[in-house]
C-alpha positions as CSV (number, residue, x, y, z in Angstrom):
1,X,-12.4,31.9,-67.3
2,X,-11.6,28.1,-67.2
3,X,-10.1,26.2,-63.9
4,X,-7.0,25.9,-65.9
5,X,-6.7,29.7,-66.3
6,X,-7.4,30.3,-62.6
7,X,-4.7,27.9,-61.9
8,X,-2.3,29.4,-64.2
9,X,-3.1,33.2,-62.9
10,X,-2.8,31.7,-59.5
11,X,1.0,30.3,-60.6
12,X,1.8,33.4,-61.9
13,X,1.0,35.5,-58.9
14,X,2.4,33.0,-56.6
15,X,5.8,33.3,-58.6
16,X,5.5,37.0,-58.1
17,X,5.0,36.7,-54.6
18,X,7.7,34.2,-54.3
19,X,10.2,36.7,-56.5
20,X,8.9,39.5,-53.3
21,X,10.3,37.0,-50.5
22,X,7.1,35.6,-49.8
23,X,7.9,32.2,-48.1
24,X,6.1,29.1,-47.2
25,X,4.2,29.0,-44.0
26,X,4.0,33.1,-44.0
27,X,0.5,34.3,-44.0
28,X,-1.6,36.2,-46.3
29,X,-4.5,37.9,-44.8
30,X,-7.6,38.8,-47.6
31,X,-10.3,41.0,-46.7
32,X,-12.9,40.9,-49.9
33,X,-16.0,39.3,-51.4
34,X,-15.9,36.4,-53.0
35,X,-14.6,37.4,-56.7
36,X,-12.2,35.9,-59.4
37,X,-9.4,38.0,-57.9
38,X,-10.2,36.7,-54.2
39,X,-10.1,32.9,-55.9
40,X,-6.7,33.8,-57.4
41,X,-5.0,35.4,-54.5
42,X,-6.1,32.5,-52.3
43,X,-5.1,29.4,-55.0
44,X,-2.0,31.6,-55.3
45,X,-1.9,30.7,-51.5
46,X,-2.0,27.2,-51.8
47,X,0.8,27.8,-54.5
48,X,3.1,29.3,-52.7
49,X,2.6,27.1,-49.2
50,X,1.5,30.3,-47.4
51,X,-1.6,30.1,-45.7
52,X,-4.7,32.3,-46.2
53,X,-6.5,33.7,-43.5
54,X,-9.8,35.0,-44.8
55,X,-10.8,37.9,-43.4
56,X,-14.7,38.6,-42.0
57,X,-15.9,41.8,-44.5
58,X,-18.5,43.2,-42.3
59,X,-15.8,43.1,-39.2
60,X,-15.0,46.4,-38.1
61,X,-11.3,47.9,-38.2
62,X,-10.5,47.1,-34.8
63,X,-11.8,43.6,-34.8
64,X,-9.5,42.9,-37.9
65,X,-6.8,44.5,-36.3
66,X,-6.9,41.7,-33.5
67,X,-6.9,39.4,-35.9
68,X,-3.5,41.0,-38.1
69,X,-2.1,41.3,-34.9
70,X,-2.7,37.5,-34.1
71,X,-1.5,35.8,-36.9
72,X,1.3,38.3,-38.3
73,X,0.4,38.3,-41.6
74,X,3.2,39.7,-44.3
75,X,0.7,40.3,-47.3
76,X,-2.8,41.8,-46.7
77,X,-4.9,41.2,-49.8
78,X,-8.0,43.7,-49.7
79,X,-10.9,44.5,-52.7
80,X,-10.5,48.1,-53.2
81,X,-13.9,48.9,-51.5
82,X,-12.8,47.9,-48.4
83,X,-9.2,49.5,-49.0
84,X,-10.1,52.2,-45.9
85,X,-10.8,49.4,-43.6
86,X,-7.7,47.8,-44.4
87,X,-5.3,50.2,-43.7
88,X,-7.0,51.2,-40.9
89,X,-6.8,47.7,-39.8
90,X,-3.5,47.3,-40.5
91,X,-1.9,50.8,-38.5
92,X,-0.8,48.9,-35.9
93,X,0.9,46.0,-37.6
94,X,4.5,45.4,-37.5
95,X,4.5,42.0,-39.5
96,X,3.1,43.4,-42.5
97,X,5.5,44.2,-45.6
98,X,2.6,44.6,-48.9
99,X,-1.1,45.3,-49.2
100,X,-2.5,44.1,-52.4
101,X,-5.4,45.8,-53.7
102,X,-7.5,43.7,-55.8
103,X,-11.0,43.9,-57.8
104,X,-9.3,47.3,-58.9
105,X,-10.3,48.5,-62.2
106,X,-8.5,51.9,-63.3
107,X,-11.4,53.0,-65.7
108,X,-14.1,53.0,-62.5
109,X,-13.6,56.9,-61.3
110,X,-14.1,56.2,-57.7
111,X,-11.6,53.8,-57.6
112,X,-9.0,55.5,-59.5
113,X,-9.1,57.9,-56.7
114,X,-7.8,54.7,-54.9
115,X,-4.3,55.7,-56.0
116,X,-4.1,58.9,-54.2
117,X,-4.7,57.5,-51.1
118,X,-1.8,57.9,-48.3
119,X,1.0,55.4,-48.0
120,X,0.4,52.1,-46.1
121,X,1.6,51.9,-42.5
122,X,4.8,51.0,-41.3
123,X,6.9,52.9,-44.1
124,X,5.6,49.8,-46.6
125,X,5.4,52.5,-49.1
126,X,1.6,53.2,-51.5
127,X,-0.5,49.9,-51.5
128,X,0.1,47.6,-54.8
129,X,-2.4,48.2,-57.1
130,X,-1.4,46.3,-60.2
131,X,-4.0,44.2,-61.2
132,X,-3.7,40.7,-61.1
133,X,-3.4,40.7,-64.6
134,X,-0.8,42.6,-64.8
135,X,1.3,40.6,-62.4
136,X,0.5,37.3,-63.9
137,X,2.4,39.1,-67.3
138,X,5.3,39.8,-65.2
139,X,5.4,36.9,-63.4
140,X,6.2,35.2,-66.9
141,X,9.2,37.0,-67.4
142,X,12.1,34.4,-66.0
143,X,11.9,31.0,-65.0
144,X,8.6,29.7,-65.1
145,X,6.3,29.2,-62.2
146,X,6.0,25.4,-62.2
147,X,9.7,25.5,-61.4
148,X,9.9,27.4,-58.7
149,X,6.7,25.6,-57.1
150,X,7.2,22.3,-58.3
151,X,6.1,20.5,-54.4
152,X,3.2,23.1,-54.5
153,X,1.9,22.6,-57.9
């Protein structure tokens, strides 16, 4: 993948985001290792204005929980191998209106069974698991990104 097609995936899943009310100066907390998803989801930050809060993978659930509970995240952007900790983390949260799964690849068995897992807290409904490919393609549809984020482009 070239810078330019990171940037562009960024774009198109900060227009997304944008379409889902996410506004500048809102935070996005991501709990992952360091992957091409992780770079897009936090470039998607910078994007959108929102700020990125990068979350400590080896932290247990109730040290991230002080942490959600501190900065009031709305998005929480977690790899799907650290999905359980996530939710766990994120119980308690009442700031929090989507969890993003990312790294999620349907073919993989074990994370397949990632889509039977119980709906995220707070009546937020099942944890997004579109891949970040598949939200760049429908981020495209309307008015294009550099539009909407022409101050953050």
């Amino acid at each position: 993948m070239s810078y330019g097609e990171l940037w562009e995936r960024a774009g198109a899943v900060a227009a997304d985001w944008h379409h889902d009310s996410l506004r500048a100066g809102e935070f996005v907390c991501i709990l992952g290792f360091t992957s091409r998803d992780f770079t897009t989801i936090d470039l998607a930050c910078l994007r959108s204005g929102a700020t990125s809060v990068a979350l400590q993978s080896s932290a247990s659930a109730a040290q991230l929980r002080l942490i959600i509970g501190e900065t009031e995240p709305c998005t929480l952007a977690s790899s799907v191998e650290l999905l359980d900790t996530a939710l766990d983390a994120a119980a308690e949260s009442s700031s929090l209106r989507r969890i993003l799964v990312f790294d999620y690849l349907a073919q993989i068995d074990e994370q397949r069974e990632v889509r039977r897992c119980p709906p995220a807290p707070g009546g937020m409904g099942p944890p997004d698991h579109a891949r970040l490919t598949e939200r760049r393609h429908r981020a495209r549809v309307g008015p294009s990104a550099r539009s909407r984020f022409r101050g953050h482009v």
